[in-house]
N, C-alpha and C positions, 0 to 999 in steps of 0.2 A: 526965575526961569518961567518962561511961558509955558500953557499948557497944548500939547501934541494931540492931532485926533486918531490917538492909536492909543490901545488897550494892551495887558499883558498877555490875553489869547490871542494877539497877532504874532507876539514872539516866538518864535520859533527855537524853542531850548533843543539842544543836542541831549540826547536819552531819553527825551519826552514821547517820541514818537509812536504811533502802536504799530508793531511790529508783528508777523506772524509768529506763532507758539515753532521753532525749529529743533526742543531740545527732542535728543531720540529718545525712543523706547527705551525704558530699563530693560538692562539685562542681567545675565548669573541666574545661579539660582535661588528660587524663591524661599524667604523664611518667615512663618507668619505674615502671608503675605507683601513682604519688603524683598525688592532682588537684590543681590550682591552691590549694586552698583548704589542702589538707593540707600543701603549699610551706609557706604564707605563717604558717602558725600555727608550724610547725618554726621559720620566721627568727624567729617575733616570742618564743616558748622562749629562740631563744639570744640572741638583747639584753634580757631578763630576766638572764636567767644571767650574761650579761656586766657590767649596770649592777650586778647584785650585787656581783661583783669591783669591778669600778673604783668604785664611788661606796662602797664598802664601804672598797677600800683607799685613796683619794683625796679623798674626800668630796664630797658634791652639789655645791657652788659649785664643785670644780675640777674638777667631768667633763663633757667635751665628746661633742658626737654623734662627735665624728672620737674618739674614744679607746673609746667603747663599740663602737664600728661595726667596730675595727680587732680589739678584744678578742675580737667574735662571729663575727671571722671573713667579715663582711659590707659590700657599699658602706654607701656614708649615703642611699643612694638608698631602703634596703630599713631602711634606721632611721626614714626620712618614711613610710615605705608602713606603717609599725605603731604610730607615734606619732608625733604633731604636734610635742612638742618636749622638752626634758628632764624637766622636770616631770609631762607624762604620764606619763615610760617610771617616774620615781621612783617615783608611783601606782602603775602597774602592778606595781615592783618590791616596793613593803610590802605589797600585797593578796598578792601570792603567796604574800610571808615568812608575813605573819597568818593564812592560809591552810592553809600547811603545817604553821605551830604549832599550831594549833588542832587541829586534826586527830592531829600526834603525842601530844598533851596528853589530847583523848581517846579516841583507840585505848590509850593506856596504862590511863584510870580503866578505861574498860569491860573490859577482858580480867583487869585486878586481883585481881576478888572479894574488896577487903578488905571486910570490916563494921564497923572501926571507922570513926567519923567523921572523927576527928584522922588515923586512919591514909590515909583518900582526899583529905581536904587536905594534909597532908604528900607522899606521893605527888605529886599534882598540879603541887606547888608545886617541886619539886624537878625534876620533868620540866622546867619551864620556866627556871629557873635553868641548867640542865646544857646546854639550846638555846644560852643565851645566853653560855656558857662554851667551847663545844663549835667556834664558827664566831666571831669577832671582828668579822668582816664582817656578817655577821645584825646580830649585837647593835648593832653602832654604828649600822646602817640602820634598825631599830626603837625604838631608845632615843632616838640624837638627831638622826640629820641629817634627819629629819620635821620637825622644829620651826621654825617660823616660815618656812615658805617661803610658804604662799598661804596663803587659804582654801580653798582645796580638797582639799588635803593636809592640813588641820587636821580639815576634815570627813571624810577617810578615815580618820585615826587617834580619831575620837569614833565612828564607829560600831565599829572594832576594839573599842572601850574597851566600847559597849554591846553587841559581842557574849560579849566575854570574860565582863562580866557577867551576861548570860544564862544563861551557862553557870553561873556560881555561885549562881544562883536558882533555877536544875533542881536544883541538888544540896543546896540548904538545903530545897525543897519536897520531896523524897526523904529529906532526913534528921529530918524535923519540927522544922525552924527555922524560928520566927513570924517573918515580917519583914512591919510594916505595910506597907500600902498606899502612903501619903504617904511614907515616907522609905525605898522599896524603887529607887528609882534613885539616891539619893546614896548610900546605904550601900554598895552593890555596886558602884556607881562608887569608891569613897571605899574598897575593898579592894582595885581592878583599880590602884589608881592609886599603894597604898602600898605593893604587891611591885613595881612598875614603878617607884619613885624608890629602892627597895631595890636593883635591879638593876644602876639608873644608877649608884650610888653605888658597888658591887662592880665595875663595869667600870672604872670612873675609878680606883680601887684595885688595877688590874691582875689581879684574881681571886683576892688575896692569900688573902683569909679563906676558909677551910673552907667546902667549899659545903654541911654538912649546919649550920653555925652559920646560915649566911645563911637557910637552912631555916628553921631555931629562929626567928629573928627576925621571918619573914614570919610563919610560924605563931601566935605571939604574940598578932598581929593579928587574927587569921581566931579564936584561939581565944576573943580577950573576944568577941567579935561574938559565937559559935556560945552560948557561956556565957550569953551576955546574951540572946541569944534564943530560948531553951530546949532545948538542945542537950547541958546540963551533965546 
């Protein structure tokens, strides 16, 4: 693949952006100096942090409010006051995860400055791989214990899928790779989707294989795409 004269500060990732500060004022009243409000977001932090551990180390069906509640440190009285029931807090728990990858995934392209093409996919692709290598708990809560719980949780992990997409659309319109109109949501869905059964497969494998081979393999993918839509 030839080299592009564009950098990863051209790309323009979705969340990267700097936005103005819009959260409000705390309110309630104050305790030691903390308001009520600034309480309740701290508790609902640590039954995040905690559903991580336990539905990471235990899996969704066998974690209870009484095992996350116990993990945060917290009653179950203050697990109902930030989530209605397990299944919220799981929502809550894979926005954060998706959240926070997204975001390491692109503070690493931006600051890069590669210019080759191959070299900001590769990079990218590798960032998220080493996530998912890095924490067992992540991976298992991103990969599969989403799967089949509602619809609601199916539509949290379809819009992950169309943001991650996204992102691969900033960076094929930065790299001048045509992708029509018509088949510009399955193809980019149809990439997010084959490093994410790549991953599955490496985790069910114990991490066995090389993480720069699993690399090579996703890369594969992303390179007939790029090849094929004039990238070569």
């Amino acid at each position: 693949m030839s080299t592009l004269n564009v950098t990863t500060t051209d790309v323009n990732i979705p969340g990267m952006s700097k936005q103005a500060d819009s959260t409000p004022p705390p309110s309630g009243r104050s305790y030691r100096g903390t308001s009520a409000d600034q309480r309740r977001d701290e508790r609902r932090l640590k039954l995040i942090e905690a559903g991580i551990k336990v539905i990471g180390r235990d899996g969704y069906r066998a974690t209870t409010v009484r095992s996350v509640s116990a993990e945060a440190g917290l009653t179950e009285r203050y697990f109902y006051e930030a989530f209605g029931d397990r299944e919220a807090l799981l929502g809550a728990v894979y926005s954060h995860l998706v959240e926070q990858l997204q975001q390491q995934i692109a503070a690493t392209l931006m600051t890069s400055r590669l210019k080759n093409p191959e070299d900001i996919v590769r990079l990218g692709l590798h960032e998220f791989f080493a996530a998912m290598r890095a924490d067992p708990n992540v991976a298992r809560i991103l990969l599969f214990e989403v799967l089949g719980v509602s619809p609601e949780v199916t539509r949290l992990t379809q819009t992950a899928i169309d943001d991650f997409a996204r992102i691969i659309r900033t960076m094929a319109l930065a790299l001048h790779v045509r992708i029509e109109p018509h088949e510009e949501q399955m193809l980019t869905a149809g990439l997010v989707g084959s490093v994410v059964f790549i991953a599955m497969t490496w985790s069910l494998q114990g991490y066995e294989q090389a993480i720069d081979d699993v690399v090579s393999s996703a890369l594969t993918i992303f390179r007939a795409v790029l090849t094929a839509r004039g990238a070569a």
